[in-house]
C-alpha positions as CSV (number, residue, x, y, z in Angstrom):
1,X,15.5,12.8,-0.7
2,X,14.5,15.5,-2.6
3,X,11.5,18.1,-1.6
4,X,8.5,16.5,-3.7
5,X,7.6,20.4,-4.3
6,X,11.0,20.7,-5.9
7,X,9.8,19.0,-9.5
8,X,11.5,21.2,-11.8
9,X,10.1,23.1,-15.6
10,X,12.3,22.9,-18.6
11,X,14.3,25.3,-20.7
12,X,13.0,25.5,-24.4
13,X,12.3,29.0,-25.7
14,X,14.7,31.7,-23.7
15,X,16.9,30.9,-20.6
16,X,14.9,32.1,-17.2
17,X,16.4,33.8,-14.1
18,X,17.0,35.9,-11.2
19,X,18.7,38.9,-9.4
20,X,19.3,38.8,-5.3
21,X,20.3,41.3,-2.8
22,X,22.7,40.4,0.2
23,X,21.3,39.7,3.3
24,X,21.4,41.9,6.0
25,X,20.9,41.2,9.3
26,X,22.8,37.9,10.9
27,X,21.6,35.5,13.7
28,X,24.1,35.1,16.8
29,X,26.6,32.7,15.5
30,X,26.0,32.5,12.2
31,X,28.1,34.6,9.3
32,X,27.3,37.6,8.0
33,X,26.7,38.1,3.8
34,X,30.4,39.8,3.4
35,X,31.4,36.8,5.9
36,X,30.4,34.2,3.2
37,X,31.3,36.0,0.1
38,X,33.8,33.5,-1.9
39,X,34.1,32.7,-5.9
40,X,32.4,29.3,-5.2
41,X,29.1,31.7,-4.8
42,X,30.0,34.7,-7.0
43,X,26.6,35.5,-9.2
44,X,28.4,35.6,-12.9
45,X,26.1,34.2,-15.3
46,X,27.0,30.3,-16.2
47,X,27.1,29.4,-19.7
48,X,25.2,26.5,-21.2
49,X,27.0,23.7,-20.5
50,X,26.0,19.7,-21.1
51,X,22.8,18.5,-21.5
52,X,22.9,16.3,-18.9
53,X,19.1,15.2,-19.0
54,X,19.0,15.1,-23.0
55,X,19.2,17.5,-26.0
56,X,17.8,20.7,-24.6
57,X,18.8,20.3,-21.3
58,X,21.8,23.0,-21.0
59,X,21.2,24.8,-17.9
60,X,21.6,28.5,-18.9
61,X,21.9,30.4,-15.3
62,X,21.7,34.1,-15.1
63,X,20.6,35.7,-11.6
64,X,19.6,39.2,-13.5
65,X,17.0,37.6,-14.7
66,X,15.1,36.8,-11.5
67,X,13.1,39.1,-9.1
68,X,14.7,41.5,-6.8
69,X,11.9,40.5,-4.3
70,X,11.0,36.3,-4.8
71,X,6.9,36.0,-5.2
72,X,6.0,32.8,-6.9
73,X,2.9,33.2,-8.4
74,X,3.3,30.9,-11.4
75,X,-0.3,29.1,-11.6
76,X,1.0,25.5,-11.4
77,X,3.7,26.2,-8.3
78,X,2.1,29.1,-6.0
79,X,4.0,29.3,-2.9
80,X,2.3,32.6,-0.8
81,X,3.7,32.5,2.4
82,X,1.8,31.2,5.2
83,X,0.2,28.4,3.0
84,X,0.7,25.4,4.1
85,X,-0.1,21.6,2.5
86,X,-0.4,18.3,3.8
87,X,-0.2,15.0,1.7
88,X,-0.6,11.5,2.8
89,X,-0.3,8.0,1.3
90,X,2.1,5.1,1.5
91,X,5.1,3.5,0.2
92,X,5.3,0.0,-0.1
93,X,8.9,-2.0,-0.7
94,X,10.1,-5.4,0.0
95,X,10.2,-4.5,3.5
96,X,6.1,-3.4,4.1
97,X,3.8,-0.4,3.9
98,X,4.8,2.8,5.7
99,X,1.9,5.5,6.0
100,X,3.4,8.7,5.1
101,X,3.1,12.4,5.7
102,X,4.5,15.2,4.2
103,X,4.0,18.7,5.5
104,X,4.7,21.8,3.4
105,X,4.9,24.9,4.4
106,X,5.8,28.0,2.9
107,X,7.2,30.3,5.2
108,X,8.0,34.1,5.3
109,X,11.8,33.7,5.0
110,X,14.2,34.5,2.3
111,X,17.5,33.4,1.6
112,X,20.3,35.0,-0.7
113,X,22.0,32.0,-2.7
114,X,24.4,32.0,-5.7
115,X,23.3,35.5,-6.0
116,X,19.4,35.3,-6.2
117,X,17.3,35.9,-3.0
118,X,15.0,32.9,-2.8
119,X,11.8,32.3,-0.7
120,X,12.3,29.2,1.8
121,X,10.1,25.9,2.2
122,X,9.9,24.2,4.9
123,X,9.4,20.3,4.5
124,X,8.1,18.1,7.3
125,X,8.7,14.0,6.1
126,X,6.8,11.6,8.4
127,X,6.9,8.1,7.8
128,X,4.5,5.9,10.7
129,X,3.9,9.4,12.2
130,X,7.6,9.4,13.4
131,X,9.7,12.4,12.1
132,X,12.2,11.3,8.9
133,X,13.5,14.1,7.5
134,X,13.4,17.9,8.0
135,X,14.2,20.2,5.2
136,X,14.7,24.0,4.3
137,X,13.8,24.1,-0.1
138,X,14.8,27.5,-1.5
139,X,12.9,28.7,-4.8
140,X,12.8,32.1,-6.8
141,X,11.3,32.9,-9.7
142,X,12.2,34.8,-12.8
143,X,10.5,38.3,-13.9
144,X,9.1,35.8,-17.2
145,X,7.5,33.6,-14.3
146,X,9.7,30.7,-14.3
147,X,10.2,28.6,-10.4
148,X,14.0,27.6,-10.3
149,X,15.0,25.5,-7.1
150,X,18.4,27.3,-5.9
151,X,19.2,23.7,-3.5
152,X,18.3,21.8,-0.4
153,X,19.0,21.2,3.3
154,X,17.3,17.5,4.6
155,X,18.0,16.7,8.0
156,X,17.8,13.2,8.3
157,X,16.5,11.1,11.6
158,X,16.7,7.7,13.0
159,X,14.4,7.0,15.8
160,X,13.8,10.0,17.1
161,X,17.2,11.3,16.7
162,X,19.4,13.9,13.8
163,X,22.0,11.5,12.0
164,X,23.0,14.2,10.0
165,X,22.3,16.2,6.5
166,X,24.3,14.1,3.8
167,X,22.4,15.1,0.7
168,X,22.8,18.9,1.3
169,X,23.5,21.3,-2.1
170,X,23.5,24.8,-2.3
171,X,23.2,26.8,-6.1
172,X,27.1,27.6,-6.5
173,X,29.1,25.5,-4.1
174,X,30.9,22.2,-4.9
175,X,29.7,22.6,-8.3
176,X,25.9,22.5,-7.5
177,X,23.7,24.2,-10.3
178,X,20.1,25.7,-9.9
179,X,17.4,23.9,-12.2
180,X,13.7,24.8,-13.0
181,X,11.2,23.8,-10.6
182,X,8.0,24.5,-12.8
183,X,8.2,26.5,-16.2
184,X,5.9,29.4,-17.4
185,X,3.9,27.4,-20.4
186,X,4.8,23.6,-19.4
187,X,4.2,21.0,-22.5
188,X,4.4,17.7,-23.6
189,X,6.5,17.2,-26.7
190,X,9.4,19.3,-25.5
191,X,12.8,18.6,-24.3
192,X,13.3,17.0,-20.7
193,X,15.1,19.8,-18.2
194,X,17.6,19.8,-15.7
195,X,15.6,20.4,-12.5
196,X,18.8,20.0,-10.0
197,X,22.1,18.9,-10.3
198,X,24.8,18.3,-7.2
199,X,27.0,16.1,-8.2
200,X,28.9,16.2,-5.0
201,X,25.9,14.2,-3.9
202,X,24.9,12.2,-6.5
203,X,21.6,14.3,-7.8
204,X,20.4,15.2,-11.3
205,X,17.1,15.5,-11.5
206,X,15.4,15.4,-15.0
207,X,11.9,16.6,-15.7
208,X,9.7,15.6,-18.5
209,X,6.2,17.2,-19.5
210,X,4.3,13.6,-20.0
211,X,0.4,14.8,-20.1
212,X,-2.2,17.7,-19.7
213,X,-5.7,18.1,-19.4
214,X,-5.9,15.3,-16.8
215,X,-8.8,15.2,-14.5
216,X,-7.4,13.9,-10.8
217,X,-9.4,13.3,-7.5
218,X,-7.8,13.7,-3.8
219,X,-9.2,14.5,-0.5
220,X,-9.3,18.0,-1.8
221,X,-11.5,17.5,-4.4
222,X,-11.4,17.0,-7.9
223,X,-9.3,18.6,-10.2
224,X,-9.3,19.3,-14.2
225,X,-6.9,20.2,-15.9
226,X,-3.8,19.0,-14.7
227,X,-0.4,18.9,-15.3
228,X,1.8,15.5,-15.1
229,X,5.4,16.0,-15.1
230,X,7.6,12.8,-15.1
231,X,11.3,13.0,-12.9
232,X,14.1,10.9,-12.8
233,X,17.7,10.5,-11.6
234,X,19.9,9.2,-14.7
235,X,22.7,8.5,-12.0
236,X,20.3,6.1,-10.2
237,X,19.2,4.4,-13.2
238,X,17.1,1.3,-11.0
239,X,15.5,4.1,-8.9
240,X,12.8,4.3,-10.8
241,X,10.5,7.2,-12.1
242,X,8.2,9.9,-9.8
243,X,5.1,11.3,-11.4
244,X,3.9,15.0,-9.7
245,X,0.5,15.9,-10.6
246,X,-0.1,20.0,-11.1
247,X,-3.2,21.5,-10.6
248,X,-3.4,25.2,-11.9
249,X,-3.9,27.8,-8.9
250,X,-3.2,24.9,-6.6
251,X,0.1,23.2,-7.2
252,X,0.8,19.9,-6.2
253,X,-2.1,17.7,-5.6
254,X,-0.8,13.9,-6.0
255,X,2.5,12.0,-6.3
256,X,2.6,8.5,-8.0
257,X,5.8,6.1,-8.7
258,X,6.5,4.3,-11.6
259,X,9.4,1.2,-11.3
260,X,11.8,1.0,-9.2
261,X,11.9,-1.0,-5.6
262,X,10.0,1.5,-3.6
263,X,6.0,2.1,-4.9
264,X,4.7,5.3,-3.4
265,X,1.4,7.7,-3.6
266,X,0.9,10.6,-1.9
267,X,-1.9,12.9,-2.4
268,X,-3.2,16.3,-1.2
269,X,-5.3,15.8,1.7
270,X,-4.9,19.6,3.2
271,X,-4.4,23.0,2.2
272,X,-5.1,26.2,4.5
273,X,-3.9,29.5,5.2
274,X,-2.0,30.0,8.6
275,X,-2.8,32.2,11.2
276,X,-0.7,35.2,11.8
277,X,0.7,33.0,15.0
278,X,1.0,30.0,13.2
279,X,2.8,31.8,10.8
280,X,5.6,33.5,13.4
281,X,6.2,29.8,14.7
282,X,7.2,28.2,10.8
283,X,9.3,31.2,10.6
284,X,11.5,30.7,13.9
285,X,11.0,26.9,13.3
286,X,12.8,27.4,9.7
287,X,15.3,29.6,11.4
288,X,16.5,27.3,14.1
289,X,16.6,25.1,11.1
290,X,18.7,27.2,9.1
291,X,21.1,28.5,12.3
292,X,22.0,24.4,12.9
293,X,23.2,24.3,9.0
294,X,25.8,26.3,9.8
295,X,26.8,23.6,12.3
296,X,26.3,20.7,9.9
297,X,27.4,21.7,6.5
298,X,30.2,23.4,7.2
299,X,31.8,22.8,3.7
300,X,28.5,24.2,1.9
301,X,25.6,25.8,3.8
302,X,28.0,27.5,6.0
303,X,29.0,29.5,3.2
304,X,25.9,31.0,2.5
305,X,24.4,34.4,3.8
306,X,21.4,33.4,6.8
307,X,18.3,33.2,6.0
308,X,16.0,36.5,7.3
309,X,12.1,37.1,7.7
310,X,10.3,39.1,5.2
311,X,7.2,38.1,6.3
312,X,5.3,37.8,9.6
313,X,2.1,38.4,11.6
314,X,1.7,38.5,15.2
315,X,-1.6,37.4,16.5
316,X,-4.1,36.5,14.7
């Protein structure tokens, strides 16, 4: 499943991107950035190619255009690090309700992929408060203020235990593409956007800017304003639609389905600024994370440069 942060902006004026430095430093046991160089990850620009979510919808890639440094500030998709959000709800399919959790948190980490260094997300996917999914989300964004999602590594679980990271893509490997995560101006009446594609796995994700100027209330509070961006997999045609609702200088506040077999609604009940301490524990949580992909995706994660702390606090 993909990171219900990782709902993606569109291309429609000029192309947005990003620039990366190597990594440096390299856990015990996992490669180093010269270890993992190979043309599957080489950061040449990629031409537009099909518009595989519509007319429009070419992704044009170009890691010079993005931040030497990643710090997403664009008003509907802030990620600071050591801000961390909570939504709740349920889905309901022919087989029941499940009450659902979904802890994000953004943590001081950054990760060199396909050429761009990106910040890291840390997903945590409860369903009946038992642990479902576990996931590392990698975003950058481009000097013009554009979020692009550079890929995705779920850990999936089964009672308890790991069963393994099937739906793993990484930006530049086995044909994996970046896509927009959230654009600078997002509006309705313009052409749906590639927000990831992996075909190795069976993802294309499409964005669509459906409304504006919606007023939405959650735990939170209430919110004017907002932004509602339809997604959808064309490959999955009977999956049904997602709706993610964007509050400017917030982000995500709710999550709604339309079709489809499984009916879901999640909204933000949670949002808070961890402590320094809390903050040092995400960060070697997300690295234990990222040291076991190199275990489990050999053929992809294991090919990129490991992930390293850029910001921390002790204390506090």
């Amino acid at each position: 499943m993909t990171s219900i942060l990782a709902s993606c902006a569109a291309p429609n004026a000029a192309p947005d991107t990003t620039t990366g430095a190597p990594a440096s430093a390299s856990p015990a046991g996992t490669p180093t950035a010269s270890e993992t160089s190979s043309p599957a990850v080489s950061p040449t620009p990629t031409p537009s190619g099909p518009e595989l979510c519509g007319p429009g919808s070419a992704i044009a890639y170009d890691p010079a255009a993005f931040q030497s440094t990643p710090k997403i500030d664009n008003k509907w998709f802030p990620l600071t690090a050591g801000m961390q959000y909570t939504t709740t709800g349920t889905v309901t399919n022919a087989e029941g309700t499940t009450e659902r959790t979904v802890i994000h948190s953004v943590t001081g980490l950054t990760k060199v992929i396909n050429g761009v260094k990106t910040q890291v997300l840390w997903d945590q996917d409860l369903a009946d408060g038992e642990l479902v999914e576990s996931e590392l989300a990698f975003f950058a964004q481009t000097e013009s203020g554009a979020v692009w999602l550079f890929g995705e590594y779920p850990e999936e679980f089964e009672g308890g235990e790991f069963i393994g990271a099937p739906n793993t893509f990484i930006s530049g490997i086995s044909e994996a593409e970046a896509g927009i995560a959230m654009r600078v101006e997002p509006r309705i009446d313009t052409p749906s956007y590639v927000q990831a594609h992996a075909p190795a796995v069976g993802l294309l994700d499409c964005g669509d800017v459906v409304q504006e100027h919606e007023k939405v209330c959650v735990p939170t509070g209430c919110y004017d304003d907002v932004l509602v961006i339809d997604e959808h997999n064309p490959l999955e045609p009977g999956v049904g639609h997602m709706r993610k609702f964007y509050s400017a200088g917030t982000g995500l506040v709710r999550v709604t389905a339309v079709g489809g077999d499984n009916q879901e609604t999640l909204d933000l009940v949670k949002a808070e600024q961890l402590s320094g301490a809390q903050l040092d524990f995400v960060n070697q949580e997300a690295l234990k994370l990222d040291q076991h992909a190199y275990e489990v995706s050999t053929s992809d994660y294991a090919k990129t440069a490991p992930a390293e702390v850029a910001a921390e606090t002790s204390g506090g």
